[in-house]
C-alpha positions as CSV (number, residue, x, y, z in Angstrom):
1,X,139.6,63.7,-33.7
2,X,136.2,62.4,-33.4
3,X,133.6,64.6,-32.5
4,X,131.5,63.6,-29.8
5,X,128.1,62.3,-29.8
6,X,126.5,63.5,-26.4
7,X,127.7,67.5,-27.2
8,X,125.8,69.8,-29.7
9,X,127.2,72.5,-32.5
10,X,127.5,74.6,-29.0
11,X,129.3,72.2,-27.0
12,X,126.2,71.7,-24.6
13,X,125.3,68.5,-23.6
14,X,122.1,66.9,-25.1
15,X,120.5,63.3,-25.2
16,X,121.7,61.7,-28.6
17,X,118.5,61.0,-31.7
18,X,118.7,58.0,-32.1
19,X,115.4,57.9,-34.1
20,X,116.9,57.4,-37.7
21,X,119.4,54.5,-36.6
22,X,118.0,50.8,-37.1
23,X,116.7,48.3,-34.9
24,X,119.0,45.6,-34.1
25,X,120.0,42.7,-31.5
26,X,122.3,44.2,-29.3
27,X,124.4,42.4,-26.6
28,X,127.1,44.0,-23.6
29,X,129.1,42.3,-21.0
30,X,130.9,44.2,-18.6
31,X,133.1,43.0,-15.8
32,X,134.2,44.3,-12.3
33,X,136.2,42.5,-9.0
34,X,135.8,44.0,-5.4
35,X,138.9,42.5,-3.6
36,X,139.0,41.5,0.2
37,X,141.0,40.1,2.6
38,X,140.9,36.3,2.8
39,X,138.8,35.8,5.4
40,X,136.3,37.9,4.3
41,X,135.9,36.2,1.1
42,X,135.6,32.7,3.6
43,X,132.4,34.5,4.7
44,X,130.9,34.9,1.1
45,X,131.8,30.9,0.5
46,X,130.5,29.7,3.7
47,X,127.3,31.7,3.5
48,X,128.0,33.1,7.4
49,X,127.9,36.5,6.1
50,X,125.9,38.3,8.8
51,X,123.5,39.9,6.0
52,X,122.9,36.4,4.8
53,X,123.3,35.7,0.8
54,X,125.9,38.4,0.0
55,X,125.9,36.4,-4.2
56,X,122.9,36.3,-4.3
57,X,121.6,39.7,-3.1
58,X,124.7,41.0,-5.5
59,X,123.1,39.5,-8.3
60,X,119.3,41.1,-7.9
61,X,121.3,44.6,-7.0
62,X,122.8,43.9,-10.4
63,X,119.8,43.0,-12.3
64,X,117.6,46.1,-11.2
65,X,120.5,48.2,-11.5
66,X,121.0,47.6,-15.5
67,X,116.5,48.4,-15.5
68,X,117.5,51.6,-14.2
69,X,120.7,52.9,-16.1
70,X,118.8,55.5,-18.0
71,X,117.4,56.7,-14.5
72,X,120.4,57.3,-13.1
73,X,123.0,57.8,-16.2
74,X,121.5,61.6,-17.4
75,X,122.0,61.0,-21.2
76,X,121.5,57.2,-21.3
77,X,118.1,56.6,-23.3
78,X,115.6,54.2,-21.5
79,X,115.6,51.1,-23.1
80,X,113.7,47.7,-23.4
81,X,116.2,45.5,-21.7
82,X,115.0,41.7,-23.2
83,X,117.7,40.1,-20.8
84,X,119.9,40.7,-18.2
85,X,122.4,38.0,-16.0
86,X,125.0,38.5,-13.5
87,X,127.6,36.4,-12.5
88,X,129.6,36.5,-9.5
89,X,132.5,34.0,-8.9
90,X,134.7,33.7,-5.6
91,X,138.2,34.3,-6.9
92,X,140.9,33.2,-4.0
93,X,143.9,35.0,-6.5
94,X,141.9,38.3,-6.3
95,X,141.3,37.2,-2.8
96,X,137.2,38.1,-3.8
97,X,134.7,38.5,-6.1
98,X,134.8,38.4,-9.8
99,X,131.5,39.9,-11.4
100,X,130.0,39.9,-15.2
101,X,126.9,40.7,-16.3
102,X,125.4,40.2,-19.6
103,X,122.7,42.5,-20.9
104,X,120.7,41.9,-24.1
105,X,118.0,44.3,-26.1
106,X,116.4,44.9,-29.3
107,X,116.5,48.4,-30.1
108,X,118.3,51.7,-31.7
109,X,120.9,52.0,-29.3
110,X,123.5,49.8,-27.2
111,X,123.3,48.0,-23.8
112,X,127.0,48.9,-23.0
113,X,125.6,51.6,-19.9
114,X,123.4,48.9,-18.8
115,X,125.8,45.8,-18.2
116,X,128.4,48.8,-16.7
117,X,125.6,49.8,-14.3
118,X,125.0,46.0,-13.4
119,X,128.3,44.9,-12.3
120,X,129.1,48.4,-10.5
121,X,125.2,48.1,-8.2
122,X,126.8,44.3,-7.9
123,X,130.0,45.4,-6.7
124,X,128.7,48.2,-4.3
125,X,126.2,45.7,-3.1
126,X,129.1,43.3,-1.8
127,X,131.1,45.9,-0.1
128,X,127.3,47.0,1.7
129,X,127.0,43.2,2.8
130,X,130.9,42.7,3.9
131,X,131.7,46.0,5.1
132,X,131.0,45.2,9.0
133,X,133.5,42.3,8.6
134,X,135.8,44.1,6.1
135,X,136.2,48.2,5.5
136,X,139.7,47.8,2.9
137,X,137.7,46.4,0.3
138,X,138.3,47.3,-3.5
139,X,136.2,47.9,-6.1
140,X,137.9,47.9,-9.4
141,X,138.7,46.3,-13.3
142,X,135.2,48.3,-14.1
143,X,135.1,47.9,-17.7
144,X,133.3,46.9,-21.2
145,X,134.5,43.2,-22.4
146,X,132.0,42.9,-25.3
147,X,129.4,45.1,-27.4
148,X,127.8,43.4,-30.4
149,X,125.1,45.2,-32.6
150,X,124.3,48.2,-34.2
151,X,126.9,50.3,-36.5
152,X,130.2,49.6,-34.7
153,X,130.0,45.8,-34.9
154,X,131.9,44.0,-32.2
155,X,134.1,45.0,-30.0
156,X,135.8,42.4,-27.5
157,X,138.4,43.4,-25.0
């Protein structure tokens, strides 16, 4: 089994050295959907949303949540983020809202915390705009969907 990274000889938790490791381009996307009932996602298209740009807000949430991953993840290293984009498409199969987010960075470590931290602030963000019109929401499909850089190569899901 592997042994992991974030755990000492002891078994305590400690931030992982990443001193030794190379600096390389490194790239994450992660996605997410919140779910809602029709009529709430009508809201969202129409822009009537009683908090006005529900998308839009969603997407700066996303943004400054992926700047402050190492803030609020306890053994996520800070990093120099070099980009970050998050996209949120209506999806009337869902019924709701699809979200990626793309984060990019030179450095010793991965983005993978980052893009995960962007589409879950996005996600939360929606349900705070909608939740007057529409309390059943669902946030879900949190997960990675690329990594590329650094010692593990890619992975694509």
């Amino acid at each position: 089994m592997k042994r992991l990274s974030h755990f000492d000889a002891q078994g305590q938790a400690h931030m992982v050295d990443v001193s030794d490791k190379p600096v390389t381009s490194r790239v994450a996307m992660a996605g997410a959907y919140i779910k809602m009932d029709p009529q709430t996602l009508e809201l969202v298209q129409e822009g009537t949303a009683k908090k006005g740009d529900v998308l839009g807000v969603a997407r700066l949430a996303g943004i400054m949540g992926a700047k402050q991953t190492a803030a609020l993840i306890p053994l996520c290293h800070p990093l120099p983020i070099t980009k970050v984009a998050v996209e949120l498409e209506a999806d009337a199969t869902l019924p709701g809202i699809r979200i990626v987010a793309t984060v990019k960075t030179t450095g010793q470590t991965g983005v993978e915390m980052e893009a995960l931290t962007a589409v879950s602030t996005a996600a939360l963000t929606v349900y705070d705009m909608l939740k007057a019109a529409d309390k059943t929401m669902e946030i879900g499909g949190i997960r990675v969907l690329l990594k590329d850089g650094g010692k593990s190569g890619r992975f694509e899901a």
